[in-house]
C-alpha positions in Angstrom: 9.5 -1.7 -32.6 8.1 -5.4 -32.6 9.2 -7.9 -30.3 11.6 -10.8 -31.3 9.6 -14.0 -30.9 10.8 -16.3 -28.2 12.6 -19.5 -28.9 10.8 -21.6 -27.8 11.7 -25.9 -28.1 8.7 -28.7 -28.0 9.5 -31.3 -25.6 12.1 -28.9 -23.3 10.9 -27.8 -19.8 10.9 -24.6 -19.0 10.3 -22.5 -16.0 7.7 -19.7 -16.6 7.2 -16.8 -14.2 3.9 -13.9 -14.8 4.3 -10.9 -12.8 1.4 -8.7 -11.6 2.0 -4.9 -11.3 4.1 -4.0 -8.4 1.3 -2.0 -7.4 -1.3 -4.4 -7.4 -2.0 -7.9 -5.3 -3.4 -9.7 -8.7 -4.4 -12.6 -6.7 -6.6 -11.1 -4.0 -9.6 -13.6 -3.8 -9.5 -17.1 -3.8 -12.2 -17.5 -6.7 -10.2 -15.4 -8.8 -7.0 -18.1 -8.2 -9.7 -20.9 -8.8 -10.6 -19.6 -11.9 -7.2 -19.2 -13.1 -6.6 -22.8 -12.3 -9.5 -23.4 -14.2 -7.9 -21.3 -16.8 -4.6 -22.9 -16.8 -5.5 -26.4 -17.2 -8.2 -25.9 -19.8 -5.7 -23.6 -21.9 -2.6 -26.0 -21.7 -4.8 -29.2 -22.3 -6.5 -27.3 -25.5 -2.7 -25.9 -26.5 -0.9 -29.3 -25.3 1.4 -27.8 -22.7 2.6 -30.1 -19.9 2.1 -28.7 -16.6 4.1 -30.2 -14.0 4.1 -27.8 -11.4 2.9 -24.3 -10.4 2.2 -21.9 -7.8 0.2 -18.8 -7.1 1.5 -15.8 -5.2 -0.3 -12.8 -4.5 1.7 -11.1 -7.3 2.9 -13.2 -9.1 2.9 -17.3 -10.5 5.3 -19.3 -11.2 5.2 -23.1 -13.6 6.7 -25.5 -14.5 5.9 -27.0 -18.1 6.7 -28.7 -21.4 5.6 -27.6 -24.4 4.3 -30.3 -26.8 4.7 -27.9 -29.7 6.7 -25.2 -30.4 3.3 -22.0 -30.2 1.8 -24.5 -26.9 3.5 -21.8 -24.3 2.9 -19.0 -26.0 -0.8 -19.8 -26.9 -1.4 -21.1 -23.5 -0.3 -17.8 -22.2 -1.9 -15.5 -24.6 -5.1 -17.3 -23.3 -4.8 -17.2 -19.7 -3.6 -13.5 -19.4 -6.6 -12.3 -21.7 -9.0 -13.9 -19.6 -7.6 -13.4 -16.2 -6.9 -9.8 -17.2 -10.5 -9.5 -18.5 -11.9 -11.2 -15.2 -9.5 -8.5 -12.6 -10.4 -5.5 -14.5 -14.1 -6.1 -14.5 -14.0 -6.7 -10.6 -11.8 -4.0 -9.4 -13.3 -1.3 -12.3 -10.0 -1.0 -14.5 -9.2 -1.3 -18.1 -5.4 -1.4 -18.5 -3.3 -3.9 -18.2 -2.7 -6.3 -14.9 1.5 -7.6 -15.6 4.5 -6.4 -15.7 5.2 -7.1 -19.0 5.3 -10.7 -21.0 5.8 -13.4 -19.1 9.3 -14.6 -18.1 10.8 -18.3 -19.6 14.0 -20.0 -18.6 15.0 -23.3 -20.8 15.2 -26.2 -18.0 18.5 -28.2 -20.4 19.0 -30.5 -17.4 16.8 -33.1 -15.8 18.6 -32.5 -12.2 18.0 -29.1 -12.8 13.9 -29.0 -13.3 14.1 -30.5 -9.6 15.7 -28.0 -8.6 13.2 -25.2 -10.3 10.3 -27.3 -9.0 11.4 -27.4 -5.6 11.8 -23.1 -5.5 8.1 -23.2 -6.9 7.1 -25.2 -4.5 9.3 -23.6 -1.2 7.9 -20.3 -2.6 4.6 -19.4 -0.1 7.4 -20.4 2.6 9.9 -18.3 1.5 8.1 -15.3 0.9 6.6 -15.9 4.9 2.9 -16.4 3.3 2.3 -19.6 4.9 4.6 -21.8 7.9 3.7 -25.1 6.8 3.8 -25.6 3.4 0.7 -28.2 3.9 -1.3 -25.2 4.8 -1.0 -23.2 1.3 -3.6 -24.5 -1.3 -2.1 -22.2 -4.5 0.3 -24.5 -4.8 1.1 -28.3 -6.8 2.8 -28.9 -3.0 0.5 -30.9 -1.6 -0.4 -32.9 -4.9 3.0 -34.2 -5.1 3.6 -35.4 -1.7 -0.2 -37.2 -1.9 -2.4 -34.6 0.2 -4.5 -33.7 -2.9 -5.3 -35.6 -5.9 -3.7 -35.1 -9.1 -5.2 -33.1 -11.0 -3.7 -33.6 -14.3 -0.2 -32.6 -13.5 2.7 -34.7 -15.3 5.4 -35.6 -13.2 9.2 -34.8 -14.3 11.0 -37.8 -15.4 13.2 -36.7 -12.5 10.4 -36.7 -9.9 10.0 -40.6 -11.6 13.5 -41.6 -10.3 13.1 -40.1 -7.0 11.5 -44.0 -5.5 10.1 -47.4 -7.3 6.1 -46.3 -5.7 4.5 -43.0 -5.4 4.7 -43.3 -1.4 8.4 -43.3 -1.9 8.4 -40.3 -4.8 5.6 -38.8 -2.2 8.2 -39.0 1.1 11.4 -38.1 -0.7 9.6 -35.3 -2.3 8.3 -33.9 0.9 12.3 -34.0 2.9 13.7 -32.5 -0.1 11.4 -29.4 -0.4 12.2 -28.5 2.9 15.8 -28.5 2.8 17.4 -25.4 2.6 
């Protein structure tokens, strides 16, 4: 049976979750998570898909993007789980496949709401009692957004934009409203 493509709209946000077996830790060394950051930003620059925010859990990660055309997701994804999948299995002696199944999208339709999808990526290593300080967790587009870490080449939400006039303000607000329950 073939799958039914995804509908998939350029210029919508979307939340995007790619889970790992539940058998295996996919992310188990910190060059593999650098290389899939790598990954990431070289395949959604070359497929024009706007990253806003991600983060990587031992089994799973999670994004936050914008597709600039209507194949940008898809392609972007295609790429990265070939090559990631390529890189595991050579390093841990397999040859099947790494993820439970395609990934997962949800269509972001309201600008209030994306804040509210970044800020569970975000709050993730926190809530799943990887980390106590989210400062402390580097898989994640945390410390970017509240100025720890330079930008590099995230697009803020149009919604993270209204949170203050300077990026101190975006930066502070940011930061209180992540960690609010």
């Amino acid at each position: 049976m073939v799958r039914q493509a995804r509908q998939i709209h350029s210029g919508q946000t979307y939340f995007v979750v790619l889970r790992g077996l539940p058998t295996l830790t996919i992310f188990d060394r910190d060059d593999f998570k650098l290389a899939f950051l790598a990954w990431l930003r070289d395949a959604s620059k070359h497929y024009k898909l706007v990253l806003h925010a991600y983060v990587i859990l031992p089994n799973q990660t999670q994004l936050l993007v914008t597709p600039s055309e209507f194949d940008s997701l898809a392609r972007t994804m295609q790429s990265l789980c070939r090559r990631y999948t390529q890189l595991f299995n050579q390093a841990h002696l397999r040859k099947s496949s790494i993820w439970a199944g395609r990934y997962y999208s949800h269509l972001i339709e309201q600008d209030s709401d994306a804040l509210v999808f970044h800020k569970k990526i975000e709050q993730s290593p926190l809530l799943e009692h990887i980390v106590t300080r989210l400062e402390d967790y580097p898989w994640s587009s945390y410390k970017m957004h509240i100025g720890l870490e330079p930008n590099y080449g995230l697009q803020n939400l149009a919604a993270f934009w209204s949170l203050g006039n300077t990026p101190f303000e975006r930066q502070q607000k940011w930061e209180r409203l992540v960690h609010e329950r």
